[in-house]
PAZAPA-4460 file (N, C-alpha, C; in steps of 0.05 Angstrom, whole numbers, plus 32768, in hexadecimal, padded with zeros to 4 digits):
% residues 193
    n_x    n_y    n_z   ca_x   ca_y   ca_z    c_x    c_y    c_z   seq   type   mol
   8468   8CC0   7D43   844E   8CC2   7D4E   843E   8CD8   7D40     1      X     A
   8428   8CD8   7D39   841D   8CEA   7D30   840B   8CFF   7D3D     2      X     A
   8401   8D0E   7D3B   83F0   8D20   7D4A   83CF   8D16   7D5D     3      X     A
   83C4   8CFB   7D51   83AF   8CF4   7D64   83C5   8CE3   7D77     4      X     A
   83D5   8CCD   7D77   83E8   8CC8   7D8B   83EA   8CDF   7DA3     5      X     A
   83F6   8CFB   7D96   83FD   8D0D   7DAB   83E5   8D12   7DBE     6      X     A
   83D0   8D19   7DB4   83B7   8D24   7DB8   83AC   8D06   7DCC     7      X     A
   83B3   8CFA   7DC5   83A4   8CE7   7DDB   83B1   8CE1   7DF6     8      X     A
   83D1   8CDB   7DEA   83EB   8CE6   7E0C   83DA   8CF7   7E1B     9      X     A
   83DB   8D02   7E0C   83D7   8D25   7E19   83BD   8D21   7E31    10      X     A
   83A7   8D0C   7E29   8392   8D0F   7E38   8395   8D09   7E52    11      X     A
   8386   8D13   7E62   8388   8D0A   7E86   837F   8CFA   7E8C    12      X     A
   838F   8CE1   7E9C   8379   8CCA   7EA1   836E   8CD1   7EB6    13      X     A
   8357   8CBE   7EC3   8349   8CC0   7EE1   835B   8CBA   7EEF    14      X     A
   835A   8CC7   7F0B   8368   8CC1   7F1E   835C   8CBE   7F2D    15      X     A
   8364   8CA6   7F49   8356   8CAD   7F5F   836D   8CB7   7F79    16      X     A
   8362   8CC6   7F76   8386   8CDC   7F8D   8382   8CDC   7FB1    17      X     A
   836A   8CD0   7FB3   8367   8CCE   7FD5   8357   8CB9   7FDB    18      X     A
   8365   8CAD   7FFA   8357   8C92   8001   8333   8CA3   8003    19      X     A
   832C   8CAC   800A   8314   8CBD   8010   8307   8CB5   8004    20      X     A
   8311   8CB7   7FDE   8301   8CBE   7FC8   8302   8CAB   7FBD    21      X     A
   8314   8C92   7FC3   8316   8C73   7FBD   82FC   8C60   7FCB    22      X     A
   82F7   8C70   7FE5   82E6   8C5E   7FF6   82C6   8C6B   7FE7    23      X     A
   82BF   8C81   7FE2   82AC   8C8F   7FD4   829E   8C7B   7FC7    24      X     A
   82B4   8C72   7FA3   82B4   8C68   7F93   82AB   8C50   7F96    25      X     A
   82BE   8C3D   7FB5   82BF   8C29   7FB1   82A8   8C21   7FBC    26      X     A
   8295   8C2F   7FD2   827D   8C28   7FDA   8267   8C29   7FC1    27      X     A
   8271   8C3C   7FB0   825A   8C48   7FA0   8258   8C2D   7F95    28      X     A
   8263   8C18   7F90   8266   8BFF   7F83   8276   8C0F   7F5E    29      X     A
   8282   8C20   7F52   828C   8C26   7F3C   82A7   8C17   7F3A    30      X     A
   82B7   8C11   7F4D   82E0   8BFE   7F49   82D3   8BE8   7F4E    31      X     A
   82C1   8BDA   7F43   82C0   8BB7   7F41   82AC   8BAA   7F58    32      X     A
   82B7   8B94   7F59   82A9   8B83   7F6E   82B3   8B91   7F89    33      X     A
   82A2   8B8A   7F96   82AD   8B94   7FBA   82A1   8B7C   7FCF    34      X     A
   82A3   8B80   7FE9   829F   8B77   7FFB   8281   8B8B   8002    35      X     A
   8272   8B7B   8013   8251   8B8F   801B   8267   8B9E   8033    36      X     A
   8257   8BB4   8028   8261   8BCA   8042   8251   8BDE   8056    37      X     A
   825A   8BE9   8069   824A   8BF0   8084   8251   8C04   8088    38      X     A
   8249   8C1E   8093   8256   8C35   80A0   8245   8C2B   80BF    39      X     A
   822D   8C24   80BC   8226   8C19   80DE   822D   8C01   80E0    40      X     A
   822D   8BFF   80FB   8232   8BE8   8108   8219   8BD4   810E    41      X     A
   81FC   8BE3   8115   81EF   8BD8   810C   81EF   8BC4   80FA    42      X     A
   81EA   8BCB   80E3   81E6   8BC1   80C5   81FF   8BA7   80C1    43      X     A
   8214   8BBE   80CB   822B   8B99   80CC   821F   8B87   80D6    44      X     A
   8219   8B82   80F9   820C   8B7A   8100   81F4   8B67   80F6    45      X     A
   81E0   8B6E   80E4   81C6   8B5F   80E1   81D3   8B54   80C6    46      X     A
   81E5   8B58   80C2   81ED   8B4C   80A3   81F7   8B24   80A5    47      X     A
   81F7   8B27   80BF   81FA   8B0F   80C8   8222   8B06   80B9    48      X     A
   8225   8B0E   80BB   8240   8B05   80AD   8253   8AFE   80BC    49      X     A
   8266   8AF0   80BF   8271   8AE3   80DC   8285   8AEF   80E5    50      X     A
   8290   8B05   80CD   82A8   8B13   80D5   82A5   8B2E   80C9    51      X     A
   82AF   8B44   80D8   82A2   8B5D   80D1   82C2   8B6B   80CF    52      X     A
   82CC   8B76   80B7   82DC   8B88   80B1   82E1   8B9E   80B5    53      X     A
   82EF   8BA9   80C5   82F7   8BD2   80C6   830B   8BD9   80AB    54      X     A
   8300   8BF0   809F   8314   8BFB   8096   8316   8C1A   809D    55      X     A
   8326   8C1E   809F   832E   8C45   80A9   832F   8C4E   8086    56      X     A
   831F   8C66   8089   8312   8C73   8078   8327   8C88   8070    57      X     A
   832B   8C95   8063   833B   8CB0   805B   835E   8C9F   8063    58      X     A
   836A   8C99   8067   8384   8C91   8074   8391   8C8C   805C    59      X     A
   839F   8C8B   804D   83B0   8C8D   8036   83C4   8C76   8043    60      X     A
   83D5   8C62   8039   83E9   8C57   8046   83E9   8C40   805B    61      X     A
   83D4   8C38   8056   83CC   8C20   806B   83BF   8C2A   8082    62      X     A
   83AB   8C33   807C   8391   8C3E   809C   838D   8C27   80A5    63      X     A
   838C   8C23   80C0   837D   8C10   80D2   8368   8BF9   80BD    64      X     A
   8377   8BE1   80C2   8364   8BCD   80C1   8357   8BB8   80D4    65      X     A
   834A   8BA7   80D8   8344   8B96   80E6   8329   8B86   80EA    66      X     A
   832B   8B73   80EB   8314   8B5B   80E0   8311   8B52   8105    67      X     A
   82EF   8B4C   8109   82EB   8B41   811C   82CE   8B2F   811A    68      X     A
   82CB   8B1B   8131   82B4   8B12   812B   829B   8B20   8132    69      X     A
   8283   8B26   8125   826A   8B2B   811D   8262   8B33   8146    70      X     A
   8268   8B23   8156   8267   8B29   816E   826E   8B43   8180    71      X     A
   8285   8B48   8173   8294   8B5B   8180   8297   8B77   8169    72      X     A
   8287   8B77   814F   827E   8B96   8145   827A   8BAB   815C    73      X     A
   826A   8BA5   8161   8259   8BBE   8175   827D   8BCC   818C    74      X     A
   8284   8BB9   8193   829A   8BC3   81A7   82B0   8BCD   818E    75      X     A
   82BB   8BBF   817A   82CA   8BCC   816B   82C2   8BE0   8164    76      X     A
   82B4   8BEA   8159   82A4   8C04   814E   829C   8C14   816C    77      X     A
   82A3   8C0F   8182   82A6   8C25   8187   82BE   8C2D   8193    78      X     A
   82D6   8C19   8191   82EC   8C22   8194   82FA   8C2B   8180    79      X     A
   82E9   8C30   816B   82FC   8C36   8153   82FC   8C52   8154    80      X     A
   82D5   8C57   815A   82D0   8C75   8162   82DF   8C76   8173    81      X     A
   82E0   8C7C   8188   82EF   8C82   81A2   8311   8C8B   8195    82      X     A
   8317   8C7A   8182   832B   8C7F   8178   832B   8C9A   8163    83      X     A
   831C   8C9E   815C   831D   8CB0   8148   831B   8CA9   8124    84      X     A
   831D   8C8F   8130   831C   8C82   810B   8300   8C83   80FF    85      X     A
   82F8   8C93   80E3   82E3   8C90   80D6   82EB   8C76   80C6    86      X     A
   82D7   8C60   80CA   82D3   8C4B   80BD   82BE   8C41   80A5    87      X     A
   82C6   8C27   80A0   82AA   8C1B   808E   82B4   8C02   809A    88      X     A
   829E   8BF1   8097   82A9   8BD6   809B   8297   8BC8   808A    89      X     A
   82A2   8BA8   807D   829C   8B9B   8070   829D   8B80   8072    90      X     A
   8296   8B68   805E   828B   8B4D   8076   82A4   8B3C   8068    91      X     A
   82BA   8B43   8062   82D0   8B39   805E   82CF   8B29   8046    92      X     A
   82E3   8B17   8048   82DC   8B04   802F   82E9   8AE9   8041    93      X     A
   82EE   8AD0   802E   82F1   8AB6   8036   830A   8AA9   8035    94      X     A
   831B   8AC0   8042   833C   8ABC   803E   8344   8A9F   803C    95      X     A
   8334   8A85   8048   8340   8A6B   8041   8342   8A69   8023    96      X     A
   8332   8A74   8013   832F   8A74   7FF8   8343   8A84   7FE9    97      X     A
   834A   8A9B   7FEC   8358   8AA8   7FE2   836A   8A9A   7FD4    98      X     A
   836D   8A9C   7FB4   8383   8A94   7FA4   839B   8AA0   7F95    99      X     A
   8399   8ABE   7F9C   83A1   8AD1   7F89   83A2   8AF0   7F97   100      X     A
   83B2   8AFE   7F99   83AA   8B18   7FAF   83C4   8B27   7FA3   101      X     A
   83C0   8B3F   7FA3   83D5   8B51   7F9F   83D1   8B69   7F93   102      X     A
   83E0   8B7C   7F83   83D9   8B93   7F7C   83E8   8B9C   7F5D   103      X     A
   83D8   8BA3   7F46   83E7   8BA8   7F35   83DE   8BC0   7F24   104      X     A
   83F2   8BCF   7F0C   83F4   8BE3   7F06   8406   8BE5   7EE7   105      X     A
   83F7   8BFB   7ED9   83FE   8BFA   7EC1   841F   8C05   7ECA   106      X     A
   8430   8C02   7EB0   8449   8C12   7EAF   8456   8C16   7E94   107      X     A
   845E   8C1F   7E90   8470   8C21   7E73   8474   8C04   7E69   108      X     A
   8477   8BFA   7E7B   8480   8BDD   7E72   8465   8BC6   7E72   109      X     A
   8455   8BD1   7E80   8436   8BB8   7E7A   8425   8BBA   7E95   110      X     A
   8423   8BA4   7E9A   8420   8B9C   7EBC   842E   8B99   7ECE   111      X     A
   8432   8BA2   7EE3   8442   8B9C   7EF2   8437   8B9A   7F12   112      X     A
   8440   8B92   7F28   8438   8B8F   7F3A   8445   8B7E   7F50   113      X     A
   8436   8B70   7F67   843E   8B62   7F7C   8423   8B57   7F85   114      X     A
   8428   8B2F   7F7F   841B   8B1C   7F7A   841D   8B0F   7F91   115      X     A
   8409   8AFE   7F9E   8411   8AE9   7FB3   83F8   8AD4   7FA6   116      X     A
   840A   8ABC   7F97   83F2   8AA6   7F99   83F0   8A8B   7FB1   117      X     A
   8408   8A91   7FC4   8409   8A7D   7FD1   83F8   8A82   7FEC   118      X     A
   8400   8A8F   7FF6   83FB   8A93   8017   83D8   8AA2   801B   119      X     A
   83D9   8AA2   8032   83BA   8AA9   803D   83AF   8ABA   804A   120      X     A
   83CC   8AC8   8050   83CE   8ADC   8061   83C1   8AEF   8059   121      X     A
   83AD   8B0D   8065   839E   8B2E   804C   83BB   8B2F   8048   122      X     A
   83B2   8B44   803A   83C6   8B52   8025   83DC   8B64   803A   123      X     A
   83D6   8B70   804C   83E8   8B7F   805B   83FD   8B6A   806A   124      X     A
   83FB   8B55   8076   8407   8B40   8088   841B   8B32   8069   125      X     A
   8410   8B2D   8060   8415   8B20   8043   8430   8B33   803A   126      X     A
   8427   8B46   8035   8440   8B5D   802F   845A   8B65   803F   127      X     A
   8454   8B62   8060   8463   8B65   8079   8474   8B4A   8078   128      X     A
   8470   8B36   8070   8479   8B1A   8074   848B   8B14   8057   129      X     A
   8489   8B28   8042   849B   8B1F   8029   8487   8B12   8013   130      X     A
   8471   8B0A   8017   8465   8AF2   800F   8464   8AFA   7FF1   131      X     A
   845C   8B1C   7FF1   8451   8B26   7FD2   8472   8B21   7FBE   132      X     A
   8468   8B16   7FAA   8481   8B21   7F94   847D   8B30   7F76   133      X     A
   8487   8B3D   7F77   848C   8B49   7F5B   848A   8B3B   7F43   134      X     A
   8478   8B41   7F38   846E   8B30   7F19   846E   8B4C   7F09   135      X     A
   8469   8B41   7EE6   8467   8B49   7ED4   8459   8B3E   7EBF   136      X     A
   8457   8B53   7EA9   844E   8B4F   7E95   843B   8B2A   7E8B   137      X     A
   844D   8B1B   7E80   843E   8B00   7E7C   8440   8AEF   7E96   138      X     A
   8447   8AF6   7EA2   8441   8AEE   7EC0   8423   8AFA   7EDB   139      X     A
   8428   8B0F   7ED3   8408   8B19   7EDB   83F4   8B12   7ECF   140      X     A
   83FA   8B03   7EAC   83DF   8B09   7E97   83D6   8AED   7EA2   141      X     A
   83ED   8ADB   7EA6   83E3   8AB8   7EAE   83D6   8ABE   7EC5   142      X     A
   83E3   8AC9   7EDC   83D7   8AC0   7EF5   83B7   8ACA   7EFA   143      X     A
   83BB   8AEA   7EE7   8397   8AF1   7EE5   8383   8ADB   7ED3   144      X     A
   8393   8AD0   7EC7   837C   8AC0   7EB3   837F   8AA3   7EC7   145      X     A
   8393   8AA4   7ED8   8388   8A83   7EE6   8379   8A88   7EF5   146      X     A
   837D   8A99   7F0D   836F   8A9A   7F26   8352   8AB4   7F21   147      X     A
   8358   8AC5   7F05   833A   8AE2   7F04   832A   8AD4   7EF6   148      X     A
   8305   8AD1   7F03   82FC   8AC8   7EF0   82EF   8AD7   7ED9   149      X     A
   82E9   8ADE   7EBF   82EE   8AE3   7EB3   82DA   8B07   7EB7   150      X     A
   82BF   8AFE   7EBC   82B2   8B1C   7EC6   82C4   8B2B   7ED7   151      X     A
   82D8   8B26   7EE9   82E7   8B28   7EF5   8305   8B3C   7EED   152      X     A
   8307   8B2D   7EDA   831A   8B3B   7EBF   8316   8B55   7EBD   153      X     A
   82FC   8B4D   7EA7   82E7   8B67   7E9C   82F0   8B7A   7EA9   154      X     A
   82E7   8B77   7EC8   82E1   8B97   7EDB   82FE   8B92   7EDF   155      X     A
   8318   8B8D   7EE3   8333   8B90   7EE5   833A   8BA4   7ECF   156      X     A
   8334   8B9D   7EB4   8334   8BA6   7E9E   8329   8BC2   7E94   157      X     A
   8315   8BB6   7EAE   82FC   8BDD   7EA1   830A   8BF3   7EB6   158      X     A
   8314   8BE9   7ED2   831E   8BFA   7EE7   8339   8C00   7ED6   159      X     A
   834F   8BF1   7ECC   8365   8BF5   7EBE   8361   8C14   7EA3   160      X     A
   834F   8C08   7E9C   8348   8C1E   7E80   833A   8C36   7E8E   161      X     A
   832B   8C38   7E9D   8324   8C55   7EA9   8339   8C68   7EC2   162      X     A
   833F   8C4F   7EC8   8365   8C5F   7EDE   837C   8C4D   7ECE   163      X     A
   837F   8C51   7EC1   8395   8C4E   7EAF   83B4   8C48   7EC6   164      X     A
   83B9   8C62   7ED5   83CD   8C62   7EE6   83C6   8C5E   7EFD   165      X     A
   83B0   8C52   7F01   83AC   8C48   7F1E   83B9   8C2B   7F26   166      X     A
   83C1   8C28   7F3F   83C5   8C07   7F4A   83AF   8BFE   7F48   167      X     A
   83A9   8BEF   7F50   838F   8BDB   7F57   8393   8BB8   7F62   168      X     A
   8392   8BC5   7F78   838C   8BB4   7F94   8378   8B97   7F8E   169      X     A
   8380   8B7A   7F91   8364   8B70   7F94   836B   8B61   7F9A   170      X     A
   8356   8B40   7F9D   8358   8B20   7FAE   834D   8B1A   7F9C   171      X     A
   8350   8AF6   7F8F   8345   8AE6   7F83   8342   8AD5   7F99   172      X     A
   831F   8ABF   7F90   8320   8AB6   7FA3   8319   8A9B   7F90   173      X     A
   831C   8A81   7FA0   830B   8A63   7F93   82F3   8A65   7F97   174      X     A
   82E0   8A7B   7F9F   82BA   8A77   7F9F   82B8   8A91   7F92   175      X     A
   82A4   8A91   7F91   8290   8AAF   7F8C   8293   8AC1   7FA0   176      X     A
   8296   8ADA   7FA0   829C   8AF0   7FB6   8291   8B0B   7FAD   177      X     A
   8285   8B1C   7FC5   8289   8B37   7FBE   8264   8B3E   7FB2   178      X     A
   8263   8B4E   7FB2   8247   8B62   7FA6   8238   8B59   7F8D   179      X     A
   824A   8B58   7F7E   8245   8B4E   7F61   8247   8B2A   7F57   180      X     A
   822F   8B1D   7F51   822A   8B0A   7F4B   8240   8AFB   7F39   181      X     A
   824B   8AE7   7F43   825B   8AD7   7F2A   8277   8AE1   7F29   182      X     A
   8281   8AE8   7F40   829B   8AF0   7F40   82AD   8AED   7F55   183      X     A
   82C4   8AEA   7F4B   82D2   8ADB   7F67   82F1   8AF0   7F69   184      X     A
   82EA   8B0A   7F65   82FF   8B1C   7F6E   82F1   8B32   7F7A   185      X     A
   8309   8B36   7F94   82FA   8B52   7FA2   830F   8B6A   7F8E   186      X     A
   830B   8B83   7F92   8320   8B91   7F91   8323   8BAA   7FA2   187      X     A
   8338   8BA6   7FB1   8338   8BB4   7FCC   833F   8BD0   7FC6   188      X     A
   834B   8BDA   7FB0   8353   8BF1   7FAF   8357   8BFD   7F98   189      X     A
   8355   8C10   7F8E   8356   8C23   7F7B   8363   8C3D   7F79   190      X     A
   8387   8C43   7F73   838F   8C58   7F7C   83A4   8C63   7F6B   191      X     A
   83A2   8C80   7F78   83B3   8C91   7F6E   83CE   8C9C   7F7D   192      X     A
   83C5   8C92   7F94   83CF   8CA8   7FA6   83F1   8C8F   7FB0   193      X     A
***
């Protein structure tokens, strides 16, 4: 190896080291496509969307989730307060659609991760049930190029090259989804921690 080799090891990648500073980011719209998101309940509310998402904010490790219909915002949100949980909530996505879900990560060895293309279950129930399995290298590269559509890639690709050692969380879906026009992957997470 020669000396720019070393010199580039050497550099520090981005990290993102707290759910806090993941949710920051991920509102800011900078880790990819997302889901529209709410800190009021209001605003969920008039968004007209038929199902309204909690996520617990700062929680590292699986914070409180939970999806309800558009009806019953106002009472969830305030039992979440009541609970103590700082939230966001968001208008979910079209889980009949979902083709592709799971989480993956550079390693010495390439890609690696835990894939579910069959089942329908989110990602947490999905994981509790066995469903995710362990893929690799030309096995991740197929399933991203069947089910990511290709803008989709891109920002997989651009989040990969700026957190290098980060996981990255996401859903493919069979329609269009999410913030950004012409794309049919969410990506739920971006981490270090």
């Amino acid at each position: 190896m020669d000396s720019t080799q070393n010199a580039f090891e050497d550099e520090p990648s981005v990290k993102i080291t707290s759910k806090a500073e993941f949710f920051r980011l991920w509102e800011a719209g900078v880790l990819g496509n997302r889901t529209n998101l709410w800190r009021d309940a209001k605003d969920a509310y008039a968004s007209m969307a038929p199902e309204i998402g909690f996520r617990q904010i700062g929680k590292a490790g699986g914070g409180a989730w939970e999806k309800v219909p558009r009806e019953d915002v106002f009472k969830t949100a305030e039992r979440w307060t009541e609970l103590g949980r700082t939230f966001i909530m968001d208008d979910g996505c079209p889980d009949w659609c979902r083709r592709l879900q799971g989480e993956i990560c550079r390693t010495y060895r390439g890609l690696e991760g835990f894939l579910d293309t069959v089942n329908r279950l989110p990602m947490r129930p999905a994981i509790a049930a066995g469903h995710m399995k362990s893929v690799s290298g030309s096995t991740i590269l197929f399933l991203l190029d069947r089910f990511m559509d290709p803008s989709s890639r891109d920002d997989l690709d651009s989040i990969l090259e700026l957190y290098p050692d980060a996981t990255v969380e996401f859903s493919c879906f069979g329609v269009d989804v999410g913030v950004f026009p012409g794309r049919n992957t969410i990506f739920w997470e971006v981490r270090n921690y």
